[in-house]
N, C-alpha and C positions, 0 to 999 in steps of 0.2 A: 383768581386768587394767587396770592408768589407766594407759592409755600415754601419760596428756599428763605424766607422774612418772618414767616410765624414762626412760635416757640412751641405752640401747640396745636396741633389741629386732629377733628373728630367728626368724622360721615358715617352717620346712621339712617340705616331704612328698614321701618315696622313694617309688617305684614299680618295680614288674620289668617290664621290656620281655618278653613272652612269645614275641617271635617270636627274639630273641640273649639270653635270659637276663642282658640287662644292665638295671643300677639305674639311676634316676638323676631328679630334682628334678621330680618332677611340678606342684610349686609350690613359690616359694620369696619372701618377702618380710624386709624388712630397714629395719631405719629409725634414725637414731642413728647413733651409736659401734660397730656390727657391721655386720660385711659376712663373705660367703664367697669364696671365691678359686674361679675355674673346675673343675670337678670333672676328678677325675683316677683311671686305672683301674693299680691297679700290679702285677694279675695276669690269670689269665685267667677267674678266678670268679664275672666280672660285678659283685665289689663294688664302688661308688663311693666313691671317698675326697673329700670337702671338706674344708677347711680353714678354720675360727674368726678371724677378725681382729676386732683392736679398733686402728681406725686412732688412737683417740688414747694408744693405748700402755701406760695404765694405771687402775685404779680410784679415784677418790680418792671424799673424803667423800659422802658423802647419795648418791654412784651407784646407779643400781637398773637390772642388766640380767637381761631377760628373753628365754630361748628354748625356743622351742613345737618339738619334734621329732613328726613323724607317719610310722612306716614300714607299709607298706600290705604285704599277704600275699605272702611271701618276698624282697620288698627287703631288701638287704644294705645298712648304711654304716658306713664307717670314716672319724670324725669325730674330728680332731686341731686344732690351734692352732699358729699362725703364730711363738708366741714363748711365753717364760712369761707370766704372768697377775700383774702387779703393785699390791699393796696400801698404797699412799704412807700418809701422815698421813691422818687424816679426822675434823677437829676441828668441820666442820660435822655429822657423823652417822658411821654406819656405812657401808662398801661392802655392796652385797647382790647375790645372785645367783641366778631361780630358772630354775629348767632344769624342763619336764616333756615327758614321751617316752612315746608310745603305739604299741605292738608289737603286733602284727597275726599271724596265724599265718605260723609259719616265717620270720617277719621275725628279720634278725640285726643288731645295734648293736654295735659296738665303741666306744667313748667315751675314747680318749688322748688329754688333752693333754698339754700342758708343765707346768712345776708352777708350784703355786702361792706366791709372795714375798710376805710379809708384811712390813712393812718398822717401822720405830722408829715408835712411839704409831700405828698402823695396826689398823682395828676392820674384820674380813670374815665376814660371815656367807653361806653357803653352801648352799640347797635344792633335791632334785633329787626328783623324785616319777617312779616308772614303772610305769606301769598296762601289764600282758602277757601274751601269750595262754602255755598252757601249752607249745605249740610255738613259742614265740619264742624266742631267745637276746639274753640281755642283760650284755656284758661290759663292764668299766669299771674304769681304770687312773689313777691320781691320789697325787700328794707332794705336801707342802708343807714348805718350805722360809723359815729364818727369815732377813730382810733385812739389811742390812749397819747395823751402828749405831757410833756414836761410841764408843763406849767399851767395843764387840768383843761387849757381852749378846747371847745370842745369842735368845733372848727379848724382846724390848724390844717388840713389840707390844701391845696393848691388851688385845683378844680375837680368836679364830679358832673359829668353828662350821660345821663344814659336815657337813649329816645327808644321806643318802640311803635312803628307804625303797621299798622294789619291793614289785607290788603282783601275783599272779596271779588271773585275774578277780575282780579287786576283793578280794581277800584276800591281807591284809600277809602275806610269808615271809619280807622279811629289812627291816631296818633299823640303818643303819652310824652312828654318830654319834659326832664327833670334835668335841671344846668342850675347847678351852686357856685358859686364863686366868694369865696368867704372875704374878699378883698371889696365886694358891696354888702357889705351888710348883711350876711345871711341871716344872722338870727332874730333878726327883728321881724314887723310887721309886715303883713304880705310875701311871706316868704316862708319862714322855719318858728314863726309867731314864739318864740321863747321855749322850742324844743328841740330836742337835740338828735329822734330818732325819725327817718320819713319812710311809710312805705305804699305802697300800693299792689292792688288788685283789678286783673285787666280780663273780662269774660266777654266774649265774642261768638257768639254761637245765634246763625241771623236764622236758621229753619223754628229753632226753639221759641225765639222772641216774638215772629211773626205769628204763633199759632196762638188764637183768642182763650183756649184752656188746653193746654197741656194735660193730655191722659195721664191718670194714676198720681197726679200731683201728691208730697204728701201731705201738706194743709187743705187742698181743695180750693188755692185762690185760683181768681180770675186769671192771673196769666206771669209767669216765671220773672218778670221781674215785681211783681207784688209779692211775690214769696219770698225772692230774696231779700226785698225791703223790711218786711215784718223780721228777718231774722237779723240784717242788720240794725235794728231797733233795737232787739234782746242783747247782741251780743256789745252796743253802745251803752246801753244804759246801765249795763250788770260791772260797767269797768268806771261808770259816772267820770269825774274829769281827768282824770289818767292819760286818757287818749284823745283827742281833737278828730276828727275823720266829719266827710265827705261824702254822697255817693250820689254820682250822676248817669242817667240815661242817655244811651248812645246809640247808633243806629247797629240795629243787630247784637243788642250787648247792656254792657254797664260798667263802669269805673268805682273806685273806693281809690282814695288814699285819704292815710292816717297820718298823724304827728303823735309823738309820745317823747318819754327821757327814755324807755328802754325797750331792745327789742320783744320783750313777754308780749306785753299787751298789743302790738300790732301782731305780733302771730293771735294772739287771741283773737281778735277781727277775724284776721285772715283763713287760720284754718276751720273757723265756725263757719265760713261763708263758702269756702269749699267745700264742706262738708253737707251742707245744702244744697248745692249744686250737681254733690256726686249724687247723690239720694234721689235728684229729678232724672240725672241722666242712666242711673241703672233702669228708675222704674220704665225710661225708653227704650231700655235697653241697647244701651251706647255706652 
């Protein structure tokens, strides 16, 4: 890493308190343009929630922020952002961003932020790499959203690439990769189909998928991704054509990504489906 080149960078490492089953910052360093806000418990499952800040508000040209995530065996964190994530003009270079996450057995990551705003002639590239034990859980919720421009395009950005490949002991199982380029065509066919909002949902969690019933489920299906199906059904059908989505089976996991004109209804999708997902993982107690 040349940290004397990034504008922000942030290393954090969970740990589980064994004596209250509570998580929380066994180390944490920050330097730049990121900082975390006091960690905060918003149930009684011992997971810590921090929260992502970028005090100077937005990405612009040649930015390069880097964050090191480390959850040590059965740390839980639920990791969100203080605002959307803003991509201005960047006529000195591109915005970059890389994220890498190392899961530990029975470590759980949740990764919601706000989405991300690309905004007129704004170039953001996006890397996130997750090296994870087969007993970790690795969930990850993410939009982006196109910025406001003069003359209403809703496109007017440069380019947007943001890939995410998870990695179970060192063997790739899934890799997401989303590259716009509004200079082909994005908004037509096979691509952004006549919307202007995309997001997706990335769940990785290979001990859960493998097991044929899942203890304490709370529908009682056959097996965690038929649960999660039935709830993506609900949470598709109650928004009728609003939203466009997706969901495909993967090894150790599942995908969703959505199309809409506004970010609501892709959070709709998305936090119904986390929220399903927390509900199998408390009753494992994870």
């Amino acid at each position: 890493m040349d940290n004397a080149a990034a504008r922000g960078e942030l290393q954090l490492k969970i740990a589980r308190d064994p004596h209250n089953q509570r998580s929380f910052a066994a180390s944490q360093y920050h330097r730049g343009a990121l900082r975390i806000l006091r960690p905060h418990y918003l149930d009684d499952s011992g997971q810590v929630n921090f929260t992502l800040i970028n005090p100077g508000g937005a990405y612009l040209g040649g930015d390069r922020f880097e964050i090191d995530l480390h959850l040590e065996p059965h740390a839980s964190l639920h990791l969100n952002t203080q605002s959307a994530t803003k991509i201005y003009r960047t006529p000195q270079g591109l915005a970059r961003q890389n994220m890498r996450v190392r899961l530990e057995d029975g470590a759980v990551l949740e990764n919601l932020p706000d989405p991300v705003i690309v905004y007129r002639e704004g170039s953001y590239v996006q890397s996130t790499l997750v090296e994870m034990s087969p007993e970790a859980v690795f969930l990850s919720a993410e939009i982006l959203t196109p910025g406001w421009s003069p003359d209403a395009r809703h496109f007017a950005f440069n380019k947007v690439h943001m890939r995410t490949e998870v990695r179970v002991q060192g063997r790739p199982v899934l890799v997401d990769n989303l590259r716009l380029l509004p200079s082909r065509a994005t908004s037509g066919l096979g691509v952004m189909e006549g919307f202007s909002h995309s997001g997706s949902l990335l769940l990785v969690a290979p001990s859960l998928f493998s097991q044929a019933s899942p203890p304490a489920s709370p529908l009682g299906t056959p097996d965690l991704y038929a649960h999660l199906y039935q709830s993506f059904l609900a949470l598709t059908q109650s928004l009728g054509g609003a939203v466009q989505c997706g969901i495909s089976r993967v090894e150790g996991g599942l995908v969703v990504r959505s199309l809409a004109n506004s970010s609501a209804e892709i959070e709709g999708i998305n936090k119904g489906l986390v929220i399903s997902t927390r509900d199998i993982l408390r009753a494992q107690g994870l």
